[in-house]
C-alpha positions in Angstrom: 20.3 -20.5 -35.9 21.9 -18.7 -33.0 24.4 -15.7 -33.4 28.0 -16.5 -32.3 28.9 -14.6 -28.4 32.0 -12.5 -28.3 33.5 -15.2 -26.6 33.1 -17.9 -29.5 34.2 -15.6 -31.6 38.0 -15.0 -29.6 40.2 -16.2 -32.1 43.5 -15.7 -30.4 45.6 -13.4 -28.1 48.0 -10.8 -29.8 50.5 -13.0 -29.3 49.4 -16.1 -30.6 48.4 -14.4 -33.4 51.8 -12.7 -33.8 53.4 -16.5 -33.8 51.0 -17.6 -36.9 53.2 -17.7 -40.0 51.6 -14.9 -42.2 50.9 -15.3 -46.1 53.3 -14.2 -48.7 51.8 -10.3 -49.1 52.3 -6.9 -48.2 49.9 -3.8 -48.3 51.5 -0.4 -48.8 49.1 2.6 -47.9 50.1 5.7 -50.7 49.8 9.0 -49.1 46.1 7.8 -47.2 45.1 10.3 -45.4 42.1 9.1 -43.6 42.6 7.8 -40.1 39.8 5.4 -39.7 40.8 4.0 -43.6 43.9 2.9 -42.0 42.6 1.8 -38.9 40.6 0.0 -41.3 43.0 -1.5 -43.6 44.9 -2.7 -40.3 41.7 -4.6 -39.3 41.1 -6.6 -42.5 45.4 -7.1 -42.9 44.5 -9.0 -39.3 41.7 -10.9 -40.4 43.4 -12.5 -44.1 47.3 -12.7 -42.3 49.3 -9.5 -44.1 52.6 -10.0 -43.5 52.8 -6.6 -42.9 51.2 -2.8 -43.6 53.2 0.1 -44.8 52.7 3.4 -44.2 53.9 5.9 -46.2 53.7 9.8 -46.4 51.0 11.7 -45.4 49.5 8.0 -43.9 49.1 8.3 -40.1 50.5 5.8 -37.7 49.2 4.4 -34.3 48.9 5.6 -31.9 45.9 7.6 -32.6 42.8 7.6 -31.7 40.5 7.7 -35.0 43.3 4.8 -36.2 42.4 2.6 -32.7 38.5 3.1 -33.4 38.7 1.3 -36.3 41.4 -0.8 -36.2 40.2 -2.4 -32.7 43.2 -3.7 -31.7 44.6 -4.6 -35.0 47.5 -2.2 -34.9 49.0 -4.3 -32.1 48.9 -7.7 -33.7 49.4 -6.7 -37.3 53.3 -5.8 -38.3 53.3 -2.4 -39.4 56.2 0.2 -40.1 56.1 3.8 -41.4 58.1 4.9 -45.0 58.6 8.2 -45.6 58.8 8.1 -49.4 56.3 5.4 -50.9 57.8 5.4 -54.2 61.2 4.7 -53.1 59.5 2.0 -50.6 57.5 0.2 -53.7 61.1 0.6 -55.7 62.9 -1.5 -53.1 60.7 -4.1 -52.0 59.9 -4.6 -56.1 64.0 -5.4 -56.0 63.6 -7.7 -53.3 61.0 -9.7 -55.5 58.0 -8.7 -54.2 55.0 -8.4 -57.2 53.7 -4.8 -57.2 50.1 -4.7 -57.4 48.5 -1.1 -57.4 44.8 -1.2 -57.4 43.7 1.8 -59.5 41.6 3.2 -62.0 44.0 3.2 -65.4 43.8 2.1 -69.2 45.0 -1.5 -69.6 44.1 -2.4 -66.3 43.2 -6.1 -65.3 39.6 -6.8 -63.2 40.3 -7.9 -60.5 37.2 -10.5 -60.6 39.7 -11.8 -63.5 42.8 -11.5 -61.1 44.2 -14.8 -60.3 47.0 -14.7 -58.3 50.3 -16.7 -58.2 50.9 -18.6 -55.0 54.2 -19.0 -55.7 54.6 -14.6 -55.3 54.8 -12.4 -52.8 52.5 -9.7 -53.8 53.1 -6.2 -52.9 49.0 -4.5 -52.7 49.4 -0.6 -53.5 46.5 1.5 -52.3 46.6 5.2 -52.8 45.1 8.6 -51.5 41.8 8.9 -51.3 41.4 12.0 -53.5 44.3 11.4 -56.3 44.8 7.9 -56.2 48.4 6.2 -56.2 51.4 8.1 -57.2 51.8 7.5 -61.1 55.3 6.6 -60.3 54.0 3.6 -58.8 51.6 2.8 -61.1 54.7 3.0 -63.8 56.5 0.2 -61.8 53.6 -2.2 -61.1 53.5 -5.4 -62.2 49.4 -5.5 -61.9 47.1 -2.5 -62.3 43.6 -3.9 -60.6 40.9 -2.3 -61.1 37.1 -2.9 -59.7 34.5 -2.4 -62.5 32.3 0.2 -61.4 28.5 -0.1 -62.8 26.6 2.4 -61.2 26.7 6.2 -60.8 29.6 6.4 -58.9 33.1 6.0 -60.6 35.1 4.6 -57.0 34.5 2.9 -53.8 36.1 4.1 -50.4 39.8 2.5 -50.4 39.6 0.6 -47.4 36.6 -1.0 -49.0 38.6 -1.6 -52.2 41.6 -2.6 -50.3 39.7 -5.0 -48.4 38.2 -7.0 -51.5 41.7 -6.8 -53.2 43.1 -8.5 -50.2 40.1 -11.1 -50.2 41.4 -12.0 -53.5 44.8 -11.9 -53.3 44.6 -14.2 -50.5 41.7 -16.3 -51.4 43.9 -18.8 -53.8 47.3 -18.2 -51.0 45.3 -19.5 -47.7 44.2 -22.7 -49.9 47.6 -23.2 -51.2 49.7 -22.8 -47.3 46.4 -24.2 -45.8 47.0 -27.2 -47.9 51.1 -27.6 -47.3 49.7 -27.4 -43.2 51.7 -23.8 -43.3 48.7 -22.6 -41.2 
């Protein structure tokens, strides 16, 4: 088996990729205050078709360099847009009928293995400060609290990681549904 070239593995140019209709979710960065976790974050919101990425509070915005190194590109072809208050964000796009989902460590929280999402939502993904986690505020308003079960001696995984296997499934069971109706 041969390895793919970088050339067979050109998807699409920013702007095509900018004219593919996007799936029904949003990812909302809490206070995040690593550069390359956003630039990160950006890159897999590209790959699974975010709708868009907030950024809210401390979160840094392109340009910057440590965001570009990771994102590679991402933060041109993904919609992004900065929110200064990420609880007030997470409070008005819960009016506008998105379903909050904060992924977090919390009692009562639902594996996300066990997650199955409903494609007829527009989810909301919450990911919070690498040190304290998201704002309990949010967590107070969310309609899910995910949570990855954690077996070995460490009690968290980097959040880009966890954001990045929330958004796998979160979008897993959406692309088959809008692949399905031909929506992309």
């Amino acid at each position: 088996m041969k390895k793919k070239s970088i050339a067979e593995l050109t998807n699409c140019s920013v702007e095509e990729y900018r004219k593919i209709p996007k799936l029904p979710f949003a990812i909302l960065l809490d206070n995040v205050r690593s550069m390359q976790n956003v630039g990160s974050i950006l890159r897999t919101a590209d790959a699974f078709l975010a709708e868009e990425v907030i950024m809210a509070g401390i979160t840094g915005i392109p340009p910057h360099k440590e965001i570009s190194k990771t994102a590679l590109g991402a933060e041109d072809s993904v919609n992004w847009r900065y929110a200064e208050n990420s609880v007030e964000e997470c409070r008005r796009m819960k009016e506008e009928g998105w379903t909050v989902g904060v992924l977090e460590q919390a009692h009562g929280s639902k594996d996300l293995m066990e997650f199955r999402p409903d494609d007829e939502k527009k989810y909301l993904l919450v990911v919070g400060n690498e040190v304290s986690g998201v704002d309990q505020r949010i967590v107070d308003m969310a309609d899910e609290i995910l949570e990855i079960p954690m077996h070995g001696v460490k009690h968290s995984l980097n959040v880009s990681v966890s954001a990045g296997m929330a958004i796998w499934k979160i979008t897993d069971s959406l692309q088959k549904k809008n692949m399905n109706n031909n929506k992309i």
